[in-house]
PAKOLDREN-375816 format. One record per atom (N, C-alpha, C, CB): y negated, z, x; residue in three letters; residue number from 1; atom name. Coordinates in pm, whole numbers, plus 50000, padded with zeros to 5 digits. Each point is the difference from the previous one (the first is absolute). Glycine has a CB too. Layout:
// PAKOLDREN-375816
Y, Z, X, ALA, NUM, CA
...
// end
This chain:
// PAKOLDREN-375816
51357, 50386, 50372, UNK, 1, N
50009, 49873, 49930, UNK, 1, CA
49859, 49955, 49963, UNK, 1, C
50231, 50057, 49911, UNK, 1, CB
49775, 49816, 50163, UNK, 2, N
49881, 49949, 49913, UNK, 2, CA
49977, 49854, 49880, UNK, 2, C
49930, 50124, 50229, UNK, 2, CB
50012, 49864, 49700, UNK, 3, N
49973, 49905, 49927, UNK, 3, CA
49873, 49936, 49968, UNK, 3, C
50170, 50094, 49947, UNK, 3, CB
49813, 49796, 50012, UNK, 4, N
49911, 49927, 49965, UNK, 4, CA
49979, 49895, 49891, UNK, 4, C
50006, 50069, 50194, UNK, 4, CB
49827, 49963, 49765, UNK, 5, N
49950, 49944, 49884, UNK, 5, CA
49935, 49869, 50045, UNK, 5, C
49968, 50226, 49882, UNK, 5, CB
50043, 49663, 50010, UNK, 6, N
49925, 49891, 50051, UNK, 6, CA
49871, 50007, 50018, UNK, 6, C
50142, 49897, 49916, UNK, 6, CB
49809, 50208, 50030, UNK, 7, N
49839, 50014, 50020, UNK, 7, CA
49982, 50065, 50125, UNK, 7, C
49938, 50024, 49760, UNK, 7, CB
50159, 49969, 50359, UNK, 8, N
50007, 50042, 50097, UNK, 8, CA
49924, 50120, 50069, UNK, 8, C
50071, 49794, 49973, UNK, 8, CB
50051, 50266, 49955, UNK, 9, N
49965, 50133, 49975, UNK, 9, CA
50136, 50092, 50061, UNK, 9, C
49831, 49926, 49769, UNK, 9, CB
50197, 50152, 50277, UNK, 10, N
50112, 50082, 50071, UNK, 10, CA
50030, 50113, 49909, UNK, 10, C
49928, 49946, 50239, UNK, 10, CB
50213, 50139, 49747, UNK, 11, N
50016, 50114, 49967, UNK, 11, CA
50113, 50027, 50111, UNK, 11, C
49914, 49991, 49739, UNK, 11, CB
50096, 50124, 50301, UNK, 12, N
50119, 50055, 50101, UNK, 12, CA
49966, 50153, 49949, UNK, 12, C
50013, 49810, 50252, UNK, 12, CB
50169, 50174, 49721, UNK, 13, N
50061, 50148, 49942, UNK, 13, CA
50077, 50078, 50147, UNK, 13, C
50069, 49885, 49703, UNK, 13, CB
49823, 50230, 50299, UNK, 14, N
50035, 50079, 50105, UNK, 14, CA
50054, 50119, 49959, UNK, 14, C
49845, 49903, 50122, UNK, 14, CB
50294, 50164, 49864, UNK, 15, N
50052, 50133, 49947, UNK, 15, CA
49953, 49988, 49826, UNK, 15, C
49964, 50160, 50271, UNK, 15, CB
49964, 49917, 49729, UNK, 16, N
49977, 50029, 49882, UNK, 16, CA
49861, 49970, 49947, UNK, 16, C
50172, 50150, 50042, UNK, 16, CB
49745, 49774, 50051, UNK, 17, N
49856, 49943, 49997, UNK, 17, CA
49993, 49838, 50044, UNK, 17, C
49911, 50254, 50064, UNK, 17, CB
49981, 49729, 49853, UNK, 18, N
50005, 49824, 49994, UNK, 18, CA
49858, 49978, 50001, UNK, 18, C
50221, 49939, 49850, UNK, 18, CB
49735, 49969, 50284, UNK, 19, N
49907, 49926, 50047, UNK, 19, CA
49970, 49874, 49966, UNK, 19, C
50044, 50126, 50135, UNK, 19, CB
49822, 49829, 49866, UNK, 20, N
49965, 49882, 49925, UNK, 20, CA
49903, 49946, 50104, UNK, 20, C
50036, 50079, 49741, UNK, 20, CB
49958, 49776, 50318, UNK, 21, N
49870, 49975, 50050, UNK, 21, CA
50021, 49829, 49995, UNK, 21, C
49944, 50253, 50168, UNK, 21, CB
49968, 49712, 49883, UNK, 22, N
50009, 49801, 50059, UNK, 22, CA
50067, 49974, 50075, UNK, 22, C
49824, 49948, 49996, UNK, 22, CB
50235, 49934, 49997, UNK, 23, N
50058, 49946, 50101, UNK, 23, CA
49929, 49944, 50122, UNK, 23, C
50138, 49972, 49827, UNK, 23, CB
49917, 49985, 50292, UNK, 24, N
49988, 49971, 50097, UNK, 24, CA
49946, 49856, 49954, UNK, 24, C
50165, 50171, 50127, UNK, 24, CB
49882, 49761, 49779, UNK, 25, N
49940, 49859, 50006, UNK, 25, CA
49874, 50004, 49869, UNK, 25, C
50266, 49864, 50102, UNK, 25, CB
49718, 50287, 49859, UNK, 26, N
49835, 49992, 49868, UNK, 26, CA
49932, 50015, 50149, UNK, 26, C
50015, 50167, 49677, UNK, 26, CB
50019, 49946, 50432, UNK, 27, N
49891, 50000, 50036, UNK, 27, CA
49982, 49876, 50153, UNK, 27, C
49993, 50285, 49864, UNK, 27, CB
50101, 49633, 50099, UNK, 28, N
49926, 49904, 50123, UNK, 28, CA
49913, 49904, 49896, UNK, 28, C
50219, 49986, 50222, UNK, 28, CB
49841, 49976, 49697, UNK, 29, N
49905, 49912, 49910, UNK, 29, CA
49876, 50060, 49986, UNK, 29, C
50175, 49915, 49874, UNK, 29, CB
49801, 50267, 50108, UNK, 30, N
49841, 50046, 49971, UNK, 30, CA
49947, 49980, 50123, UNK, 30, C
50022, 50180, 49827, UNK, 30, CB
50020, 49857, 50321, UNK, 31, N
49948, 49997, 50129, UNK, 31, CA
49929, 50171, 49960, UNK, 31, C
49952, 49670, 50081, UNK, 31, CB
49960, 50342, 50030, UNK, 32, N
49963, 50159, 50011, UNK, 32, CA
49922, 50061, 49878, UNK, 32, C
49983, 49966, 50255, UNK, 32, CB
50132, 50136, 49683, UNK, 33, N
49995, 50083, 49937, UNK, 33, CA
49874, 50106, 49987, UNK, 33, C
50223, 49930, 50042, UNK, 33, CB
49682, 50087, 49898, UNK, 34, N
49877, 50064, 50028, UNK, 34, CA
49936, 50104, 49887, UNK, 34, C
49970, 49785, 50140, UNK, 34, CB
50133, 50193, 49758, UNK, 35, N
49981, 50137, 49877, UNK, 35, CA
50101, 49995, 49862, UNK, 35, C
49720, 49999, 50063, UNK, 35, CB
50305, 50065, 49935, UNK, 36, N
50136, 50048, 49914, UNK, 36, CA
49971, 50084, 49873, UNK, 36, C
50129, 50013, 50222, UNK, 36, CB
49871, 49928, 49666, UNK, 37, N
49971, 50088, 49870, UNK, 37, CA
50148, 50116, 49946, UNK, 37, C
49816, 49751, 49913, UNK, 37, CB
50193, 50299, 50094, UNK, 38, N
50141, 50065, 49957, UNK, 38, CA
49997, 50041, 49844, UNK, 38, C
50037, 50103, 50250, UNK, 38, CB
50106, 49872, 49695, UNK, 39, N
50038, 50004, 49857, UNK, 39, CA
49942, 50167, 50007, UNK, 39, C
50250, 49792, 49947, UNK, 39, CB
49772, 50269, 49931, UNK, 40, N
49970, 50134, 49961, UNK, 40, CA
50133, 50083, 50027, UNK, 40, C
49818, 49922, 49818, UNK, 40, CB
50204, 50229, 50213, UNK, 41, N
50098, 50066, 50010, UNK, 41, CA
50039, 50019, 49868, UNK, 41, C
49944, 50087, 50205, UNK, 41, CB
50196, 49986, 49787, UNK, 42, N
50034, 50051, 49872, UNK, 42, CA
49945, 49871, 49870, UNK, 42, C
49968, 50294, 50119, UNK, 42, CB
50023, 49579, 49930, UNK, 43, N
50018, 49901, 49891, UNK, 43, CA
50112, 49905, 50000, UNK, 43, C
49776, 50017, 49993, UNK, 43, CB
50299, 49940, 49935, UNK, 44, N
50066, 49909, 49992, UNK, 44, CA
49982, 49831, 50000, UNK, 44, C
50056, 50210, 49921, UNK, 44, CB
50030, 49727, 50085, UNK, 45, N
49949, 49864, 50036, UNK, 45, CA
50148, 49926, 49972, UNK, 45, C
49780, 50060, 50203, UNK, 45, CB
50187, 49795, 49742, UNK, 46, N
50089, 49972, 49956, UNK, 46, CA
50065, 49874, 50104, UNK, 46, C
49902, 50108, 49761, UNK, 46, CB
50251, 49880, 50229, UNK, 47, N
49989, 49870, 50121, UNK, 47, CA
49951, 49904, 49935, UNK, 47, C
50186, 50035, 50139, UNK, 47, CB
49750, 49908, 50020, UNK, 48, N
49891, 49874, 49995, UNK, 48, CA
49870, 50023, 49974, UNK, 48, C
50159, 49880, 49928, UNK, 48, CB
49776, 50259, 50027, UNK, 49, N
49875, 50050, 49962, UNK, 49, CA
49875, 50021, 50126, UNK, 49, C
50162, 50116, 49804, UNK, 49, CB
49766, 49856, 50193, UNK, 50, N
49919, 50013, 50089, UNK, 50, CA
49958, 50129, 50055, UNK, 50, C
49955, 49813, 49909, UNK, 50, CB
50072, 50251, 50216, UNK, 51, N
50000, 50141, 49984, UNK, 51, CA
49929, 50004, 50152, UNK, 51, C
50235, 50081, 49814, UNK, 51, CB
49653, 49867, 50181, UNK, 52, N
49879, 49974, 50130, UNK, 52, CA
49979, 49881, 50063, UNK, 52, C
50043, 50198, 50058, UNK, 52, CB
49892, 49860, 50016, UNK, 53, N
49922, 49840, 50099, UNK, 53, CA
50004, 50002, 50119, UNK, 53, C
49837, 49963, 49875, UNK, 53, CB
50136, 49930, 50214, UNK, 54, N
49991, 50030, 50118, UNK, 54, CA
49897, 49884, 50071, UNK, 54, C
50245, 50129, 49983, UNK, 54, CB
49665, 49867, 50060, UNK, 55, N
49894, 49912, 50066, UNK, 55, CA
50063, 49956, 50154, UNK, 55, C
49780, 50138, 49861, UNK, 55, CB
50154, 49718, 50172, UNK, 56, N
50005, 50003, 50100, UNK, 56, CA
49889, 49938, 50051, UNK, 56, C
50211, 50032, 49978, UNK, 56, CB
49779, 49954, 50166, UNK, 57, N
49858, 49896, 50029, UNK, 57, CA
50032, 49849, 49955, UNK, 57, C
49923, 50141, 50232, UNK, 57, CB
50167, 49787, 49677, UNK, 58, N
50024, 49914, 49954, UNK, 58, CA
50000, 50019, 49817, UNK, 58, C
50110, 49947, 50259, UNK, 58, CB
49965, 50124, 49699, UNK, 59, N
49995, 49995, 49843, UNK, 59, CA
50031, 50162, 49931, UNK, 59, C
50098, 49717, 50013, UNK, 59, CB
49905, 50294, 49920, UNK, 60, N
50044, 50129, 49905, UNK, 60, CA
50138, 49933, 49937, UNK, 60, C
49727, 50116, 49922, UNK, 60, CB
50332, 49999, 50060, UNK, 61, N
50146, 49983, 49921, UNK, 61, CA
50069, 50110, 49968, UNK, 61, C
50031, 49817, 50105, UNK, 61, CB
49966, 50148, 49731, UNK, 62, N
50095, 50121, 49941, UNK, 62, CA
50149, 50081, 50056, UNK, 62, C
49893, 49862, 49819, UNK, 62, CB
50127, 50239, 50185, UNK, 63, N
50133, 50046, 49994, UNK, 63, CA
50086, 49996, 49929, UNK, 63, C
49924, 50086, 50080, UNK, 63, CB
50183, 49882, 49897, UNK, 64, N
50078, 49984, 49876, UNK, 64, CA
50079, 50119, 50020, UNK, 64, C
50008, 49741, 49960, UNK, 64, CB
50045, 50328, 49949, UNK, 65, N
50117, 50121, 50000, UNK, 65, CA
50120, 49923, 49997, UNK, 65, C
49880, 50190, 49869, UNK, 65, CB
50226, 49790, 50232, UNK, 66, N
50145, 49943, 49978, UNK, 66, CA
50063, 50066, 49915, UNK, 66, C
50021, 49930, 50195, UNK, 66, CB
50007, 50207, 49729, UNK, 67, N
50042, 50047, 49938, UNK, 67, CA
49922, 50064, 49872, UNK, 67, C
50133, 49987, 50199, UNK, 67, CB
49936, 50065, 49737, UNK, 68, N
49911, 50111, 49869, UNK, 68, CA
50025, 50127, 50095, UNK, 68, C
50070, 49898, 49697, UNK, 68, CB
49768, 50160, 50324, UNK, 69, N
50054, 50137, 50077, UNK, 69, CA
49879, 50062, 49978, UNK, 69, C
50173, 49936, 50193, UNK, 69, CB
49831, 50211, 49824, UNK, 70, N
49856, 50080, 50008, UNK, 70, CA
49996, 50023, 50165, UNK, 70, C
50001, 50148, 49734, UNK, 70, CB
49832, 49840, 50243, UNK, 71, N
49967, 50037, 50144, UNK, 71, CA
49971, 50151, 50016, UNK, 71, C
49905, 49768, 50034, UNK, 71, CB
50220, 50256, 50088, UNK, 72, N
49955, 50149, 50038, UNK, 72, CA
49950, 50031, 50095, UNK, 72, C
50127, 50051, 49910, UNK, 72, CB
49771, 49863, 50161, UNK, 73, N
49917, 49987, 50173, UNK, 73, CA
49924, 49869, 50033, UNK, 73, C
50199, 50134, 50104, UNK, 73, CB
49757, 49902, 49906, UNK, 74, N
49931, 49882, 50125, UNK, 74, CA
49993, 50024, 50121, UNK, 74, C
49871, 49938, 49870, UNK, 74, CB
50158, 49936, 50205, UNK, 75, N
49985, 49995, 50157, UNK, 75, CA
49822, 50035, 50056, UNK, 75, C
50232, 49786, 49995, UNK, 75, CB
49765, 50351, 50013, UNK, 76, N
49853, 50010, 50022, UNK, 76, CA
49990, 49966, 50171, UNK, 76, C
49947, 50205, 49778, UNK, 76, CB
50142, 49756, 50273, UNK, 77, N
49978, 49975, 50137, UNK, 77, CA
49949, 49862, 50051, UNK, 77, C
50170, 50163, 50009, UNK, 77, CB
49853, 49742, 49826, UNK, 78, N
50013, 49838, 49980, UNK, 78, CA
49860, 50034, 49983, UNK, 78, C
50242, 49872, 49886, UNK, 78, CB
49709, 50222, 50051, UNK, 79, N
49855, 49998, 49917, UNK, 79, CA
49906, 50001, 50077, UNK, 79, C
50061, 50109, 49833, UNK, 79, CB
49962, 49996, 50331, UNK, 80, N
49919, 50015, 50102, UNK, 80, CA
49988, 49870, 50067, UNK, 80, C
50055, 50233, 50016, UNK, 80, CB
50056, 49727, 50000, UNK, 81, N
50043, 49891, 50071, UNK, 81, CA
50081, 49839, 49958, UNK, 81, C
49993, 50231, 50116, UNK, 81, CB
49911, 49717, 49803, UNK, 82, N
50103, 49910, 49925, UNK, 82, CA
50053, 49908, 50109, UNK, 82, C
49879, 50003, 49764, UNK, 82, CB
50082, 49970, 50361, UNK, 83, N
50098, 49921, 50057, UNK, 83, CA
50153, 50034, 50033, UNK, 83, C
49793, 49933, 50072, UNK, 83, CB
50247, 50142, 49895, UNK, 84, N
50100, 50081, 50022, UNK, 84, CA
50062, 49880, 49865, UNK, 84, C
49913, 50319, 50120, UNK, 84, CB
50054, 49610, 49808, UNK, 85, N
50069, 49908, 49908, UNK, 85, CA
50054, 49880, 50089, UNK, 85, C
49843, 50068, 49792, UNK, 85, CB
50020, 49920, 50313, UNK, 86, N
50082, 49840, 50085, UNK, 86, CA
50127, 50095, 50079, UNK, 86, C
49731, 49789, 50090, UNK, 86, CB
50189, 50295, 49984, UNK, 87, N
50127, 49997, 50151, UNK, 87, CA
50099, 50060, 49941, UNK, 87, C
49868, 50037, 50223, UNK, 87, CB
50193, 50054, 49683, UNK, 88, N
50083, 50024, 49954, UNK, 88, CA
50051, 50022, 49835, UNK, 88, C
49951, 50046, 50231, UNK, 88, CB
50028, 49851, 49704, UNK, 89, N
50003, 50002, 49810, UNK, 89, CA
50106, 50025, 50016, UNK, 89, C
49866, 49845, 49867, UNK, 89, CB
50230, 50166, 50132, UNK, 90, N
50157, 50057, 49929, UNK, 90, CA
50053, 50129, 50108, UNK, 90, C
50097, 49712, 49894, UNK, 90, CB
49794, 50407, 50150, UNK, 91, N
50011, 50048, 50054, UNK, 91, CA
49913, 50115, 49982, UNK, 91, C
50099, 49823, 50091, UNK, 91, CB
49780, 50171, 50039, UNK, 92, N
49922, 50129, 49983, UNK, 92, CA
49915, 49942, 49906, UNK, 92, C
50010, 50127, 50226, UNK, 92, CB
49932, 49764, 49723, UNK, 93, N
49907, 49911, 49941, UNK, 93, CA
50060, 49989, 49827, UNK, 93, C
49941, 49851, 50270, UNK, 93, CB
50123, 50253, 49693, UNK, 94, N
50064, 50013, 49850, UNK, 94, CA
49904, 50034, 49891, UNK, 94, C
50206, 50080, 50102, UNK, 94, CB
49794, 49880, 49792, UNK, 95, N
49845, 50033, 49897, UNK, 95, CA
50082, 50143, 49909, UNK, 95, C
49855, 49668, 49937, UNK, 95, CB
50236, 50352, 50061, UNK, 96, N
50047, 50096, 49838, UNK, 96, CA
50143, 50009, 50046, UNK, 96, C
49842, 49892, 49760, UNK, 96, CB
50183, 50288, 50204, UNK, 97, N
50105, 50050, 49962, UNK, 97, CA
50018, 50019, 49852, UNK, 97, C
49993, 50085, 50214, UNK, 97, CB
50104, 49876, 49727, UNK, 98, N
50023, 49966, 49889, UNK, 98, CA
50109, 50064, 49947, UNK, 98, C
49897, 49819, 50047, UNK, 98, CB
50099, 50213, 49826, UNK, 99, N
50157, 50069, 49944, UNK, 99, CA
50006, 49862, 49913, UNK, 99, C
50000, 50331, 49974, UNK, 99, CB
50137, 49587, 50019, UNK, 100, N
50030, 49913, 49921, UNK, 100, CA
50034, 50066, 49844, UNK, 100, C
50074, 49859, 50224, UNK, 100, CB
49924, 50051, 49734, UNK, 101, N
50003, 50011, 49845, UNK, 101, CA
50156, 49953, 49933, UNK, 101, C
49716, 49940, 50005, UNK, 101, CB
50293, 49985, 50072, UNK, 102, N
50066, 49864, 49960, UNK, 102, CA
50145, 49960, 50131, UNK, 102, C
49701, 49901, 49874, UNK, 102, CB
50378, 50219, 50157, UNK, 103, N
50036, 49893, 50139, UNK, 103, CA
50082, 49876, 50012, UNK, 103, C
49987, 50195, 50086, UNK, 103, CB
50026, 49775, 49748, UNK, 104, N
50082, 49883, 50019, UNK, 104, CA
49904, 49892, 49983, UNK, 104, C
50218, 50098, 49920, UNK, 104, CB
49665, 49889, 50115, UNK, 105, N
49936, 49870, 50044, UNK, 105, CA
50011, 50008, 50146, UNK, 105, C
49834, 49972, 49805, UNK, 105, CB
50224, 50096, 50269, UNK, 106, N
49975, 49967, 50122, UNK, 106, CA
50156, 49865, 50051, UNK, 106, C
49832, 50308, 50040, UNK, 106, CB
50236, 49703, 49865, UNK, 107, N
50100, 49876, 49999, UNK, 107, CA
49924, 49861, 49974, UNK, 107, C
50193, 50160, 49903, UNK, 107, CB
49697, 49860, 50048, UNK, 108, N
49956, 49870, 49960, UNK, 108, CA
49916, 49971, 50103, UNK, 108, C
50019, 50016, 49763, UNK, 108, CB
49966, 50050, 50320, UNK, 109, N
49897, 49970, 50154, UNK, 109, CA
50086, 49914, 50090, UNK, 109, C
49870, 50249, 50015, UNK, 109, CB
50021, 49706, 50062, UNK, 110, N
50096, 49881, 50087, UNK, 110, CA
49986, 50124, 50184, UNK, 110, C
49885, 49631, 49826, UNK, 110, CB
50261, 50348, 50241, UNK, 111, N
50021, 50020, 50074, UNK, 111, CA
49960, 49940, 50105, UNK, 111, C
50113, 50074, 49877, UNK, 111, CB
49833, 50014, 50272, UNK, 112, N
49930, 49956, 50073, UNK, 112, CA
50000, 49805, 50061, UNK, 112, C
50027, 50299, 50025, UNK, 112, CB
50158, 49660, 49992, UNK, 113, N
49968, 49853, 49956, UNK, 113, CA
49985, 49908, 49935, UNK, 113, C
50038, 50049, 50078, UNK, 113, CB
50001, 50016, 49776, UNK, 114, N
49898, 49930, 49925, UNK, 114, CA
49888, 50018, 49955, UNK, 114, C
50140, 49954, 49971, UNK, 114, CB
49798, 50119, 50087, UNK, 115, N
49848, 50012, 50002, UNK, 115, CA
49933, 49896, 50112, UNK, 115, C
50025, 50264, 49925, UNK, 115, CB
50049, 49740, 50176, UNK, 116, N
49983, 49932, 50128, UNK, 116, CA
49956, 49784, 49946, UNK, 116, C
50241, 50256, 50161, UNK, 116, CB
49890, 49713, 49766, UNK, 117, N
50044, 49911, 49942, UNK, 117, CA
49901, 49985, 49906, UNK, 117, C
50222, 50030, 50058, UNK, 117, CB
49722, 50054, 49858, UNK, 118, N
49852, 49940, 49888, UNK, 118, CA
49887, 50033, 50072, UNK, 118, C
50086, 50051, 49757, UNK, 118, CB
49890, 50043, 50373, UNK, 119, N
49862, 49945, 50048, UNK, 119, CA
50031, 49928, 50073, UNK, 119, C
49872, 50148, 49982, UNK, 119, CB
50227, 49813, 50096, UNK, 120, N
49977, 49881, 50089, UNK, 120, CA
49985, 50028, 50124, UNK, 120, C
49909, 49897, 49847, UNK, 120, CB
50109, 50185, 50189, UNK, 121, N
50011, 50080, 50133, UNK, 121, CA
50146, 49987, 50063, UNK, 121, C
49821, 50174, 49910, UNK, 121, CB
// end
């Protein structure tokens, strides 16, 4: 399952672990992806909190956390390789494994068409 924050931002609950990264339409608006700040491990973050950055050869832009969750990882593969955000963000291109806090905000996330429906895609 996945969901989404308007700060277009992704979470997908896999088994018993939950992934966080950009959407397909943060990163066409950034264009190529070229350095990635990552939130801290073992910190918490609240939804909507800013929990990193991401550059591109066009602008910088915060990460938002879609949920309240602690981070238990980073995508160090994003870190070697931040393009791994264009060709695949809701995929191999994921910023944080996360333990939620909270899982009943994930009802308040909009589902992949209506996510579709507020970016405009």
């Amino acid at each position: 399952m996945t969901k989404y924050h308007s700060e277009h931002t992704w979470v997908r609950i896999e088994g018993g672990s939950a992934f966080v990264g950009i959407t397909v339409h943060a990163q066409d608006t950034l264009g190529d992806i070229v350095f990635v700040d990552f939130a801290h491990t073992a910190k918490s973050y609240d939804q909507g909190s800013v929990a990193g950055v991401v550059e591109s050869v066009k602008a910088a832009a915060d990460v938002h956390m879609p949920v309240t969750a602690t981070v238990l990882e980073v995508n160090e593969a994003l870190r070697a390789d931040p393009s791994l955000a264009n060709t695949d963000p809701e995929g191999a291109g994921w910023f944080y494994k996360v333990q939620l806090t909270h899982a009943t905000e994930l009802e308040g996330l909009m589902d992949a068409a209506a996510y579709a429906a507020f970016a405009g895609t």
